[in-house]
CHARMM internal coordinates of N, CA and C (Angstrom, degrees):
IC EDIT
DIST 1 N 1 CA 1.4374
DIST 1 CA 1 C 1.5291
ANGL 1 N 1 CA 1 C 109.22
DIST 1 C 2 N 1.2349
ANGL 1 CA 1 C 2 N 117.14
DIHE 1 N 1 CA 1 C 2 N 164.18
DIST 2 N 2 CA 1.1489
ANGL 1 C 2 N 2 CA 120.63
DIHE 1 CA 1 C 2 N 2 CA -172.44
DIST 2 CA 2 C 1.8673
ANGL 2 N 2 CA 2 C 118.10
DIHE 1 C 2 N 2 CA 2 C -143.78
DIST 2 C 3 N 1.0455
ANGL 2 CA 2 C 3 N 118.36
DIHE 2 N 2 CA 2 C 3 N 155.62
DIST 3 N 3 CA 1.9313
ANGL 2 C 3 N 3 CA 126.34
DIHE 2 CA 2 C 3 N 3 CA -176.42
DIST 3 CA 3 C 1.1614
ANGL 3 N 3 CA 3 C 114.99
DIHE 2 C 3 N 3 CA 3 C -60.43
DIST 3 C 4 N 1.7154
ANGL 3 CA 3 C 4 N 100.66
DIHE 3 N 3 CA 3 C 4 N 27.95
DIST 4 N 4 CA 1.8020
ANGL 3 C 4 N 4 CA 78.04
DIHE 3 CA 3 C 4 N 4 CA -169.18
DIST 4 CA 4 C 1.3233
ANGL 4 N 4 CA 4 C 112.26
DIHE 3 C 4 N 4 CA 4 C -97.13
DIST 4 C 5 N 0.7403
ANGL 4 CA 4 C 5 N 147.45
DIHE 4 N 4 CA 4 C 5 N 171.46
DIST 5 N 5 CA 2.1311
ANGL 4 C 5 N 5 CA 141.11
DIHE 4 CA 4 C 5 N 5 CA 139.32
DIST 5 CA 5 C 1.3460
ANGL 5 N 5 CA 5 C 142.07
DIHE 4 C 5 N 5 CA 5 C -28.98
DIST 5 C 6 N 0.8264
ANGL 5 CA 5 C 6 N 96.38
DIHE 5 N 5 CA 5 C 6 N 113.03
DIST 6 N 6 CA 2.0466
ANGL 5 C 6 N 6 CA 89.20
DIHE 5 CA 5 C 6 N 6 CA 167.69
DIST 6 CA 6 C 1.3868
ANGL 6 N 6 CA 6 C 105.15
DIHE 5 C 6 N 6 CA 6 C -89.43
DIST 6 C 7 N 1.3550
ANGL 6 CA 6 C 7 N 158.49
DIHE 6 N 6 CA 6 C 7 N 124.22
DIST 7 N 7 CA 1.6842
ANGL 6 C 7 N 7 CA 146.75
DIHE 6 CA 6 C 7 N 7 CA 153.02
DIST 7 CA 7 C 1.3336
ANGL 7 N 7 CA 7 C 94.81
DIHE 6 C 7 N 7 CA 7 C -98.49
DIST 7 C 8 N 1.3247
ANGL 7 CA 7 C 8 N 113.52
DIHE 7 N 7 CA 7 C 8 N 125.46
DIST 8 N 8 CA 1.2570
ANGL 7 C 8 N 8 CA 132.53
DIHE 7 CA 7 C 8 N 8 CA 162.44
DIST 8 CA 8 C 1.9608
ANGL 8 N 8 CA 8 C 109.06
DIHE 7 C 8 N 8 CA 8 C -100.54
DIST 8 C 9 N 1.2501
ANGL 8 CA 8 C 9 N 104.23
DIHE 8 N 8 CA 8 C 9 N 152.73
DIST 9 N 9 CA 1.3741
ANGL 8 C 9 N 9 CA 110.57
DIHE 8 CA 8 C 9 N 9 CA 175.21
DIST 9 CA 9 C 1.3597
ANGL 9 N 9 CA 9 C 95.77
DIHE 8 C 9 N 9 CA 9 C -139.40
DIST 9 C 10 N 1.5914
ANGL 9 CA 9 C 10 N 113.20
DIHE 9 N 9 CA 9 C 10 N 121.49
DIST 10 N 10 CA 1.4168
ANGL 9 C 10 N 10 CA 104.65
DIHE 9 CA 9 C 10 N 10 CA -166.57
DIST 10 CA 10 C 1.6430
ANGL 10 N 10 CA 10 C 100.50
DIHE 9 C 10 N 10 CA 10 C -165.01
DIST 10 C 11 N 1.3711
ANGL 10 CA 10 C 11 N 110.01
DIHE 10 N 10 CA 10 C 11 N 107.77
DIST 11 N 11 CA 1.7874
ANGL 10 C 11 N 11 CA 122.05
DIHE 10 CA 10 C 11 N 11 CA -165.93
DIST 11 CA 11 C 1.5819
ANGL 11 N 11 CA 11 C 108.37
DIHE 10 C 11 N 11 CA 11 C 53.26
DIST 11 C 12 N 1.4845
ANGL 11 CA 11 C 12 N 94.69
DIHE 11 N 11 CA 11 C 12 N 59.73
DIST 12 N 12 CA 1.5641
ANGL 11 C 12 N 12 CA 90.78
DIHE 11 CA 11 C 12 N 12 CA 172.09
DIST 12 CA 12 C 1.2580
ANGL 12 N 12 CA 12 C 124.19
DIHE 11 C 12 N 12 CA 12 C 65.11
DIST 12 C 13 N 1.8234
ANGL 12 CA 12 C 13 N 123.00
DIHE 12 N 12 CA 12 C 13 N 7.32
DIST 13 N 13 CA 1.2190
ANGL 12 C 13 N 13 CA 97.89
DIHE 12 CA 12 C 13 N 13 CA 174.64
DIST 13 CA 13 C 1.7951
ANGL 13 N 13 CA 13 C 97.40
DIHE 12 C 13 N 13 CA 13 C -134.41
DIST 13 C 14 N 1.4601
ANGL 13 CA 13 C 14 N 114.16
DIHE 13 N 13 CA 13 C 14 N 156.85
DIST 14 N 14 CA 1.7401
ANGL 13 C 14 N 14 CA 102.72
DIHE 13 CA 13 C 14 N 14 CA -158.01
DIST 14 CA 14 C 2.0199
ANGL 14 N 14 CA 14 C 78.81
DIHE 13 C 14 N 14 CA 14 C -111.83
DIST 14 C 15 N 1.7813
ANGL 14 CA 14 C 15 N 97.19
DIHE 14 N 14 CA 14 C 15 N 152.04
DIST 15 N 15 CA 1.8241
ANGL 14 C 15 N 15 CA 111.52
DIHE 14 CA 14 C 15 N 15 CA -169.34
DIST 15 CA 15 C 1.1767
ANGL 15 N 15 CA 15 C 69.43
DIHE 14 C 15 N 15 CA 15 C -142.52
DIST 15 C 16 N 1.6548
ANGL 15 CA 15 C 16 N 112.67
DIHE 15 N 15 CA 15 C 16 N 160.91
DIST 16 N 16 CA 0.8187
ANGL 15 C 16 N 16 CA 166.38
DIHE 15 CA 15 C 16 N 16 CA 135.31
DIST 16 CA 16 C 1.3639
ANGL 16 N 16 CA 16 C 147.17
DIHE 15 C 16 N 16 CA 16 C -106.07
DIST 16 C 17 N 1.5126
ANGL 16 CA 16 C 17 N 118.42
DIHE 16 N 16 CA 16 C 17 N 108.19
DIST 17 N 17 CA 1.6407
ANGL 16 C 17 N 17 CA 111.28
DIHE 16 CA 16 C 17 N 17 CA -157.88
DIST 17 CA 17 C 1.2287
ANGL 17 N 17 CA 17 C 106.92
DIHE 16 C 17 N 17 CA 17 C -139.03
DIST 17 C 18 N 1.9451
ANGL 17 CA 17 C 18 N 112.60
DIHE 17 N 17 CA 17 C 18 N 149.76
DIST 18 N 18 CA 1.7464
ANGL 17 C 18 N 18 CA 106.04
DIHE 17 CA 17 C 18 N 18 CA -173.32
DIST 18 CA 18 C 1.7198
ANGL 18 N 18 CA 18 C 105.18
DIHE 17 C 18 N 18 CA 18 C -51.17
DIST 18 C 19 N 0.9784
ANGL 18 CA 18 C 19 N 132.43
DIHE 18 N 18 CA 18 C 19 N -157.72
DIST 19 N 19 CA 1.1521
ANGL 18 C 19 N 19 CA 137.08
DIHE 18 CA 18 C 19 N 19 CA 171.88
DIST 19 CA 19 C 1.9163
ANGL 19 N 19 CA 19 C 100.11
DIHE 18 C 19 N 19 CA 19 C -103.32
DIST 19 C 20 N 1.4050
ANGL 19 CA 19 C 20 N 85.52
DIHE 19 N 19 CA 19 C 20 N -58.02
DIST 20 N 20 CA 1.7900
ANGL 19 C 20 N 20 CA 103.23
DIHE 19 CA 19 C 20 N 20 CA -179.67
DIST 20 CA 20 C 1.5625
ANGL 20 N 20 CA 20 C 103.46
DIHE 19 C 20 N 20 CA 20 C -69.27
DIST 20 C 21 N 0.8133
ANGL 20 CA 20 C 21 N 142.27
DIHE 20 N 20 CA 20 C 21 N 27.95
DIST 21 N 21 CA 1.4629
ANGL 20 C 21 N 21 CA 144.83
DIHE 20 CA 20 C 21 N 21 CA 167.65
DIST 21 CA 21 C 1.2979
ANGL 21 N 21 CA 21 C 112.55
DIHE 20 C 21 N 21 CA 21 C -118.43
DIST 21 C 22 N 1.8585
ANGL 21 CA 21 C 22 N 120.80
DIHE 21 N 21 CA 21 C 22 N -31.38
DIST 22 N 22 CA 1.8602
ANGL 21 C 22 N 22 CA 116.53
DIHE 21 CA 21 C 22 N 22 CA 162.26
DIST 22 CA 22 C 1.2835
ANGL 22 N 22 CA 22 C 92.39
DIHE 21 C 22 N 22 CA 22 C -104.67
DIST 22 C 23 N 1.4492
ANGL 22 CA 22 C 23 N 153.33
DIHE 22 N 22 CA 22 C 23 N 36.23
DIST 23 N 23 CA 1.5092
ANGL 22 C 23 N 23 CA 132.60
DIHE 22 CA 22 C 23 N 23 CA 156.66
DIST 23 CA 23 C 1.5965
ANGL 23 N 23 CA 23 C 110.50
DIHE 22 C 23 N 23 CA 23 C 76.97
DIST 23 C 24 N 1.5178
ANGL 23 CA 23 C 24 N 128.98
DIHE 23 N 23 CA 23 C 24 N 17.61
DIST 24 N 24 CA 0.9230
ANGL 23 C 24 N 24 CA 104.71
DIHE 23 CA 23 C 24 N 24 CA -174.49
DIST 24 CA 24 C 2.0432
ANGL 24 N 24 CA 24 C 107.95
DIHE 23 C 24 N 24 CA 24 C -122.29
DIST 24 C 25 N 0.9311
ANGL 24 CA 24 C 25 N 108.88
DIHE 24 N 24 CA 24 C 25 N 175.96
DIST 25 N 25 CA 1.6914
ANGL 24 C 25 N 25 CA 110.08
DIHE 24 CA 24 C 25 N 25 CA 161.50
DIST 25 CA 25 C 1.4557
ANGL 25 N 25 CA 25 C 112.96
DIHE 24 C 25 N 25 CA 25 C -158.32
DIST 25 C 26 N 1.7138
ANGL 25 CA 25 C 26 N 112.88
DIHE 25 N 25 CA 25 C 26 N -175.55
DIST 26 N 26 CA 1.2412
ANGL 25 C 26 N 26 CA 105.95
DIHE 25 CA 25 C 26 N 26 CA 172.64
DIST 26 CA 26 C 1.0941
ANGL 26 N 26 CA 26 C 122.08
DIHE 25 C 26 N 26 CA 26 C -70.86
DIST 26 C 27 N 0.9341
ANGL 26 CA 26 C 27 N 129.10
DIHE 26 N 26 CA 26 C 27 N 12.89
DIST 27 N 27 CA 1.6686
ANGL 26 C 27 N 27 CA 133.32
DIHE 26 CA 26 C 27 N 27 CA -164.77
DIST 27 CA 27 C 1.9962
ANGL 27 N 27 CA 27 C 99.48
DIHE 26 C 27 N 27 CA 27 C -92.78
DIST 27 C 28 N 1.5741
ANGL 27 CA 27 C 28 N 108.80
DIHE 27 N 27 CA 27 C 28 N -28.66
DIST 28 N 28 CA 1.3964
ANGL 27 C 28 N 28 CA 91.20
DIHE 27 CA 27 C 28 N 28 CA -172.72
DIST 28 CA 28 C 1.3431
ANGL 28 N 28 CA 28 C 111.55
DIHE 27 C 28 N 28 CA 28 C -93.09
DIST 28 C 29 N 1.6018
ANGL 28 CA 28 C 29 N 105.65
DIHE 28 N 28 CA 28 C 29 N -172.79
DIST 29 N 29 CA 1.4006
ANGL 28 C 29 N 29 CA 113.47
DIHE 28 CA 28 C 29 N 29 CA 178.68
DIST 29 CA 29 C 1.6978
ANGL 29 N 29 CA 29 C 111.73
DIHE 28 C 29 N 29 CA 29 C -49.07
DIST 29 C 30 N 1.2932
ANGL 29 CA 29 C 30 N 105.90
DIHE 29 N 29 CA 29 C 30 N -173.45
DIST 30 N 30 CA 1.6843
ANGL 29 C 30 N 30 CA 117.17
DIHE 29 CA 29 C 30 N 30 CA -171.60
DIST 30 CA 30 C 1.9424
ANGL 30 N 30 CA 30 C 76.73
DIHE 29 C 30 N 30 CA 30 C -106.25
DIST 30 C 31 N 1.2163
ANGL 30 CA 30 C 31 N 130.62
DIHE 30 N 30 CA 30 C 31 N -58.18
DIST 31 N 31 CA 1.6335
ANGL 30 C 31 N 31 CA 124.90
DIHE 30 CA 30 C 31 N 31 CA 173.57
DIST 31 CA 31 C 1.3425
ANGL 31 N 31 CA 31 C 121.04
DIHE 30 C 31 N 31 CA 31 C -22.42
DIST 31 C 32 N 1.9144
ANGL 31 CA 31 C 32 N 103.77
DIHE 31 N 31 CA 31 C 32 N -79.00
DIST 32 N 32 CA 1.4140
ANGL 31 C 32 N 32 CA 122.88
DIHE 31 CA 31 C 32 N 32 CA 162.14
DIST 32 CA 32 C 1.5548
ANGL 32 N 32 CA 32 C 113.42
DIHE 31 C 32 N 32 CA 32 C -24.40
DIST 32 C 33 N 1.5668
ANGL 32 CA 32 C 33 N 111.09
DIHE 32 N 32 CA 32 C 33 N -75.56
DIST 33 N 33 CA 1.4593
ANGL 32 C 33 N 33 CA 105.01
DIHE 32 CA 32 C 33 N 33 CA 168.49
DIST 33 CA 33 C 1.4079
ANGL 33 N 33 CA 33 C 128.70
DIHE 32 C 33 N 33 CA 33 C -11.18
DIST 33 C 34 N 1.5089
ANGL 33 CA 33 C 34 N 102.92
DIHE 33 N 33 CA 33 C 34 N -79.31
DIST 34 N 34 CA 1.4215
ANGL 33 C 34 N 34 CA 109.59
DIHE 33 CA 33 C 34 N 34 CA -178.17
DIST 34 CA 34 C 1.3333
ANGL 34 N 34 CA 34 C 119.64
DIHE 33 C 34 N 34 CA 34 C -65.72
DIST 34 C 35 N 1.3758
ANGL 34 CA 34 C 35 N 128.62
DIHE 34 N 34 CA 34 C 35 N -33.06
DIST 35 N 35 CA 1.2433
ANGL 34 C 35 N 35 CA 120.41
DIHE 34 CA 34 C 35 N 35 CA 147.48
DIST 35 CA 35 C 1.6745
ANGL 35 N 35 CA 35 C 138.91
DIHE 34 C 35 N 35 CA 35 C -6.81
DIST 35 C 36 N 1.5972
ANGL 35 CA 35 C 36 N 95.65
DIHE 35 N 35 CA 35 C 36 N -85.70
DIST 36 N 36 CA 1.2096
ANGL 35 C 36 N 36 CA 109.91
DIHE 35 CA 35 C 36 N 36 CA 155.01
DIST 36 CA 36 C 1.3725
ANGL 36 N 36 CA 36 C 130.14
DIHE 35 C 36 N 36 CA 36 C -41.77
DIST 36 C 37 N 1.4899
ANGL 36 CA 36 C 37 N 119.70
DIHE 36 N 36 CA 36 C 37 N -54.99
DIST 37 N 37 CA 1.4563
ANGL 36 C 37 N 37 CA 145.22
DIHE 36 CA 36 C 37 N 37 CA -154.70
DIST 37 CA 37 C 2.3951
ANGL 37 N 37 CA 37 C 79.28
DIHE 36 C 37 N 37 CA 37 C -70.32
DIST 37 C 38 N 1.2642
ANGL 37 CA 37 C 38 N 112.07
DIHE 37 N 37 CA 37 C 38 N -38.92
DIST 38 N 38 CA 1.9636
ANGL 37 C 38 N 38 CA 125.76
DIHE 37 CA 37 C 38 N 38 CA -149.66
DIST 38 CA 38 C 1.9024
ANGL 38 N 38 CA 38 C 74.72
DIHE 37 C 38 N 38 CA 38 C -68.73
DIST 38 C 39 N 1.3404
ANGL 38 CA 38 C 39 N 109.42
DIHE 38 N 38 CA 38 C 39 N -65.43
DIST 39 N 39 CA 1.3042
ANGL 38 C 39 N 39 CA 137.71
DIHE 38 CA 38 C 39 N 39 CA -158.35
DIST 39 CA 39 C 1.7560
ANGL 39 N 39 CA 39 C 109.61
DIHE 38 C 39 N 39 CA 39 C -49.86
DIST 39 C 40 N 1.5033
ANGL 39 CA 39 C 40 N 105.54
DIHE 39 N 39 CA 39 C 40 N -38.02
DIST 40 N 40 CA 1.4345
ANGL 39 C 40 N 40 CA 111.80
DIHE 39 CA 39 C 40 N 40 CA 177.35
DIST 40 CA 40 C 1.4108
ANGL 40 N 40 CA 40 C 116.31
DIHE 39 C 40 N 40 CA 40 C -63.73
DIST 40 C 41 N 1.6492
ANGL 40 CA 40 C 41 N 103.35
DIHE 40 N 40 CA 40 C 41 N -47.70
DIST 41 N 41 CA 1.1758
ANGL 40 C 41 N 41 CA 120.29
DIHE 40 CA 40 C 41 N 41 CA -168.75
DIST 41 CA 41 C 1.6171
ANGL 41 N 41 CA 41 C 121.28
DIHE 40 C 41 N 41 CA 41 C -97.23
DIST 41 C 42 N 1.5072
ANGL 41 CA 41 C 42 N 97.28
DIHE 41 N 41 CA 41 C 42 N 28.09
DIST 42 N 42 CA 1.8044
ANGL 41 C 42 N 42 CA 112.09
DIHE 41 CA 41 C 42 N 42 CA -179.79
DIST 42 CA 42 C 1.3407
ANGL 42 N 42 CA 42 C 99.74
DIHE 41 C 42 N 42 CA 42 C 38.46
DIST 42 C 43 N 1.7279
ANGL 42 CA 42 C 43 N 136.85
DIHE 42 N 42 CA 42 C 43 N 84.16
DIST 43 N 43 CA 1.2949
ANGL 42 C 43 N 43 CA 132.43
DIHE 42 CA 42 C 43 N 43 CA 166.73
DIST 43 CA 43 C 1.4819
ANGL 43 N 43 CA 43 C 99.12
DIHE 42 C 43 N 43 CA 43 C -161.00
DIST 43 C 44 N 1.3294
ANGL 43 CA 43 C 44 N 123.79
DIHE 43 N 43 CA 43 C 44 N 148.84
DIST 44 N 44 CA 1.5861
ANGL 43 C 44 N 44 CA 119.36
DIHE 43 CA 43 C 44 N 44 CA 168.02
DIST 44 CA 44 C 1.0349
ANGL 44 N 44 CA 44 C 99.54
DIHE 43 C 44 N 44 CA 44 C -61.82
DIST 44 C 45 N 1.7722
ANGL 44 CA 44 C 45 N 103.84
DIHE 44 N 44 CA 44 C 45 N 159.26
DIST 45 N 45 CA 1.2657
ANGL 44 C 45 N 45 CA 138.22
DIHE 44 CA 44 C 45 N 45 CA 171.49
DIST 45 CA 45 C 1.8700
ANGL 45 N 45 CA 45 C 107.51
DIHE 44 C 45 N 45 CA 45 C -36.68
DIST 45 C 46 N 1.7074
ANGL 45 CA 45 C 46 N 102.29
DIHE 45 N 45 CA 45 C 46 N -70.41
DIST 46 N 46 CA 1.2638
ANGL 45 C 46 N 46 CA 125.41
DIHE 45 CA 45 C 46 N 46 CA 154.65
DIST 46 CA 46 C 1.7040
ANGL 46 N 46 CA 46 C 109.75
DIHE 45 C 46 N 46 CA 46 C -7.98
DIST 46 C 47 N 1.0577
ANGL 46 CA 46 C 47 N 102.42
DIHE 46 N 46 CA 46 C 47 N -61.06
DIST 47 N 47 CA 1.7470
ANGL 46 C 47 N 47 CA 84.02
DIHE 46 CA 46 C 47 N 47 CA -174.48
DIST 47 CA 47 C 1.4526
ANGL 47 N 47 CA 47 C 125.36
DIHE 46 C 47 N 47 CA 47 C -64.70
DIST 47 C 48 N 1.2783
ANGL 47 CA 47 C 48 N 106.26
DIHE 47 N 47 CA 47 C 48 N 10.18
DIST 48 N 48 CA 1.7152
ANGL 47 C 48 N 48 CA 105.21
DIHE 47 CA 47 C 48 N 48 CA -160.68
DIST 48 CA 48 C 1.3886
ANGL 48 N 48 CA 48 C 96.68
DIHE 47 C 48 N 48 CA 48 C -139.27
DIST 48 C 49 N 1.5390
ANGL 48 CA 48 C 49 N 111.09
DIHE 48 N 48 CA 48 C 49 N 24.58
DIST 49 N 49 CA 1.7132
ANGL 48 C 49 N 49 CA 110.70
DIHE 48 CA 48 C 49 N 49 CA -178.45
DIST 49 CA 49 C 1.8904
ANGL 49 N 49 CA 49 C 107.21
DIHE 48 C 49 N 49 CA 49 C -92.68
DIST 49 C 50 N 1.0395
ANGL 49 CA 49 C 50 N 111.31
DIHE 49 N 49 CA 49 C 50 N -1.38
DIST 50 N 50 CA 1.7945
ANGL 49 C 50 N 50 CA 119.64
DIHE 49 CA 49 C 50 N 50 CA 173.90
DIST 50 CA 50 C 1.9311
ANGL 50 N 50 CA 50 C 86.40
DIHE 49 C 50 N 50 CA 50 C -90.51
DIST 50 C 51 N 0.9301
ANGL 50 CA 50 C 51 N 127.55
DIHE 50 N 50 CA 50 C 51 N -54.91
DIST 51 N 51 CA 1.9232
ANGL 50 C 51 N 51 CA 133.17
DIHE 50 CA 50 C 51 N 51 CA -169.03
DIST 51 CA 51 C 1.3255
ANGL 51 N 51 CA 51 C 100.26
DIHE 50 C 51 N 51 CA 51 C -14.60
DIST 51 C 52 N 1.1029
ANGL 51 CA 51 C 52 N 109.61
DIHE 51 N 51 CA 51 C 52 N 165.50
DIST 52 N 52 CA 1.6074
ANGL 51 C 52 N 52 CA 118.22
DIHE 51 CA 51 C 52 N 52 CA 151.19
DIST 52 CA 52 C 1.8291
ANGL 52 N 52 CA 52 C 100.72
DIHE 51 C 52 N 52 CA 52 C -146.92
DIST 52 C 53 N 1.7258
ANGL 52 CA 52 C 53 N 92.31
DIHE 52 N 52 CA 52 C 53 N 144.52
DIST 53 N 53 CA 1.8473
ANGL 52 C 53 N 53 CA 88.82
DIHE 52 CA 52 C 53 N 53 CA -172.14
DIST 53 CA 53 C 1.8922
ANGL 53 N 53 CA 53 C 86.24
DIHE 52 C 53 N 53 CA 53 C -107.35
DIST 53 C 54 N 1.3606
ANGL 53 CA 53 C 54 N 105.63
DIHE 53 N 53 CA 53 C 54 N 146.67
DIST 54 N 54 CA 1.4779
ANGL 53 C 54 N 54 CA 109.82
DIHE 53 CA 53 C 54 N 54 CA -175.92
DIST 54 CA 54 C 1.8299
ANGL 54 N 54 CA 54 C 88.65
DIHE 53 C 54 N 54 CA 54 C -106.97
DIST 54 C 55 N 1.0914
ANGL 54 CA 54 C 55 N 108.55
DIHE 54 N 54 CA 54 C 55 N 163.62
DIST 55 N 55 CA 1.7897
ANGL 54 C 55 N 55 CA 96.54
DIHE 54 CA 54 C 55 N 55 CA 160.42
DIST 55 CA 55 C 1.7413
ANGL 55 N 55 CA 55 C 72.02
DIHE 54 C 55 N 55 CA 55 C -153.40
DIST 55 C 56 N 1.8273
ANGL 55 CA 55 C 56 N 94.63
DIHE 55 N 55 CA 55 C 56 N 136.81
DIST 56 N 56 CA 1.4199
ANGL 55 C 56 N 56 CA 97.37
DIHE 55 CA 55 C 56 N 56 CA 171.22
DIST 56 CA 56 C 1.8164
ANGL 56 N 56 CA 56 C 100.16
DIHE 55 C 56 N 56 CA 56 C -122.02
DIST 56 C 57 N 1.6361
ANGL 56 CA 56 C 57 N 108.54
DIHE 56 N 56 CA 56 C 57 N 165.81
DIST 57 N 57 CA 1.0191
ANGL 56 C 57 N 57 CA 128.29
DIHE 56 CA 56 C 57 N 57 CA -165.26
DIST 57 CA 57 C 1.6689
ANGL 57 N 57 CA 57 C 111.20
DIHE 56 C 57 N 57 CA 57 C -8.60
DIST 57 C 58 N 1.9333
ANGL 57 CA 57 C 58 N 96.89
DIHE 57 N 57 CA 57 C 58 N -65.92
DIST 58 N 58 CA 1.4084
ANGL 57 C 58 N 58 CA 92.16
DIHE 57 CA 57 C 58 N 58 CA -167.74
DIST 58 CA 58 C 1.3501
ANGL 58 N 58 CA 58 C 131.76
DIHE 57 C 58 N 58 CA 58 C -74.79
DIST 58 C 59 N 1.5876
ANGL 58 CA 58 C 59 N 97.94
DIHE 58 N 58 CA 58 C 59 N 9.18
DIST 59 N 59 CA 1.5610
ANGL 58 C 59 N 59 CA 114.14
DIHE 58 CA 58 C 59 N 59 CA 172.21
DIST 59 CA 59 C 1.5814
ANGL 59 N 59 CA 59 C 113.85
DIHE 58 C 59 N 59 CA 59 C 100.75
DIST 59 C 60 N 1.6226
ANGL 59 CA 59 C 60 N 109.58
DIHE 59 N 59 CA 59 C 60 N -3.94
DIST 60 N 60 CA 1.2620
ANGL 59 C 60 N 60 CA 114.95
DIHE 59 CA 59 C 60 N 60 CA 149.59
DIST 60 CA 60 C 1.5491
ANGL 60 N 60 CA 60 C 116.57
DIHE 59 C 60 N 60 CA 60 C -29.20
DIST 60 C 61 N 1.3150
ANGL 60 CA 60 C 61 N 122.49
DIHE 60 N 60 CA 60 C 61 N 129.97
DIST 61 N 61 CA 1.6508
ANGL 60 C 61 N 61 CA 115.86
DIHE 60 CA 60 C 61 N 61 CA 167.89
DIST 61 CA 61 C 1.7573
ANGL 61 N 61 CA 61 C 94.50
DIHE 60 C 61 N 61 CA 61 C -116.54
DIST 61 C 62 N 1.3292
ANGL 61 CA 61 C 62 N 127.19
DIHE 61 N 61 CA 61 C 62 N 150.43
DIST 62 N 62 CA 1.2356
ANGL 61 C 62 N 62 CA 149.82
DIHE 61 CA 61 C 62 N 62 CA 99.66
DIST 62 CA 62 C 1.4770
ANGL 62 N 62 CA 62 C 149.70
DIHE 61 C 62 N 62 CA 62 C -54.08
DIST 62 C 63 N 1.0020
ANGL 62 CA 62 C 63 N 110.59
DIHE 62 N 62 CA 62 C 63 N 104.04
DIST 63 N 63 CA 2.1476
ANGL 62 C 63 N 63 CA 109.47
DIHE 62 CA 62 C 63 N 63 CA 168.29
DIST 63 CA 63 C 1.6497
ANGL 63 N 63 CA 63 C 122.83
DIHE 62 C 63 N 63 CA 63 C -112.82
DIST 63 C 64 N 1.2815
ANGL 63 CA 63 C 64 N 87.70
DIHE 63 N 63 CA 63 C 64 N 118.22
DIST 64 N 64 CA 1.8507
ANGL 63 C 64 N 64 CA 77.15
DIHE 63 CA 63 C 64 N 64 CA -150.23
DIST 64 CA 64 C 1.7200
ANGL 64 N 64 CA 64 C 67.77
DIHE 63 C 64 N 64 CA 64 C -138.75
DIST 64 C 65 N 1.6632
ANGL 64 CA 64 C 65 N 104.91
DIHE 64 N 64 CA 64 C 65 N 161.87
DIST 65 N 65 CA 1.4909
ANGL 64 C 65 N 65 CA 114.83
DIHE 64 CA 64 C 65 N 65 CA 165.75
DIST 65 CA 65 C 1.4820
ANGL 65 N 65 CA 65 C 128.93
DIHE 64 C 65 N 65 CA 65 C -82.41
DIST 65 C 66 N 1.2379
ANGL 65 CA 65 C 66 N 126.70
DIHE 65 N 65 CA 65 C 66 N 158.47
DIST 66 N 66 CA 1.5973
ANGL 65 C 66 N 66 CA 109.63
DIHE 65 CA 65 C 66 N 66 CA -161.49
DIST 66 CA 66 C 1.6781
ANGL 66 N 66 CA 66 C 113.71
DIHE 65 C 66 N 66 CA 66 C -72.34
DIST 66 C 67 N 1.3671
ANGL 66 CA 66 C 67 N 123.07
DIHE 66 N 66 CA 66 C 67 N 152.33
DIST 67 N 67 CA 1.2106
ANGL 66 C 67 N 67 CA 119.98
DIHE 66 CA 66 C 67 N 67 CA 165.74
DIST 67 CA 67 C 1.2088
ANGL 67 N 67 CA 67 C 108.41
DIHE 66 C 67 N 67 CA 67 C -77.26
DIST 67 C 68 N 1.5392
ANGL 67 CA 67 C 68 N 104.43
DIHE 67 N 67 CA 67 C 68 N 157.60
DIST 68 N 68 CA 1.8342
ANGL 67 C 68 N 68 CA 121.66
DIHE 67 CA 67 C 68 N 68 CA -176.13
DIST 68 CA 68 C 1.4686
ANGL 68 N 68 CA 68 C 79.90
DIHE 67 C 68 N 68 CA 68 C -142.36
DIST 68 C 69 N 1.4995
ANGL 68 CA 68 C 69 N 102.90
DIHE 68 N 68 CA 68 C 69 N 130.75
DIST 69 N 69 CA 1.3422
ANGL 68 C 69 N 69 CA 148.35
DIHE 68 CA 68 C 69 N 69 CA -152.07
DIST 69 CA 69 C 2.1234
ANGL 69 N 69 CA 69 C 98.39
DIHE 68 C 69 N 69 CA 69 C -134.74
DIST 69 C 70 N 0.8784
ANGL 69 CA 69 C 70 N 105.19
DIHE 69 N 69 CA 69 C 70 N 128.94
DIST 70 N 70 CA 1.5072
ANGL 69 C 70 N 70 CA 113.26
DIHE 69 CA 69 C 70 N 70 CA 177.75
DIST 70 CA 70 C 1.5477
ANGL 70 N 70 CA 70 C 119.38
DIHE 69 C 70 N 70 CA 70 C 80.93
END
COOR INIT
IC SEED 1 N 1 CA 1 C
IC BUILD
């Protein structure tokens, strides 16, 4: 595991969490993710099935809900 971040954006309010503090990294599924990410934040899985998890290069992850465009 590694120091990086999770930022969640989730009912309007933005968290931030080690990665190694909910068990997760870029290495797992985009599922797993939210799993964990549902589990931190006491909510079913279910609520986070619109989400999308980004993980960029440096292994930063994001879970934020999808944009709607038009």
């Amino acid at each position: 595991m590694s120091n990086s971040q999770v930022h969640v954006r989730f009912q309007g309010r933005s968290l931030d969490f080690l990665q190694e503090d909910i068990g997760i990294g870029p290495e797992l599924s985009t599922e797993t993710i939210k799993m964990k990410v549902a589990q931190q934040l006491d909510i079913g899985i279910a609520q986070l099935d619109e989400y999308v998890v980004d993980i960029r290069p440096d292994g930063e992850i994001t879970v934020h809900p999808q944009a709607v465009y038009g």
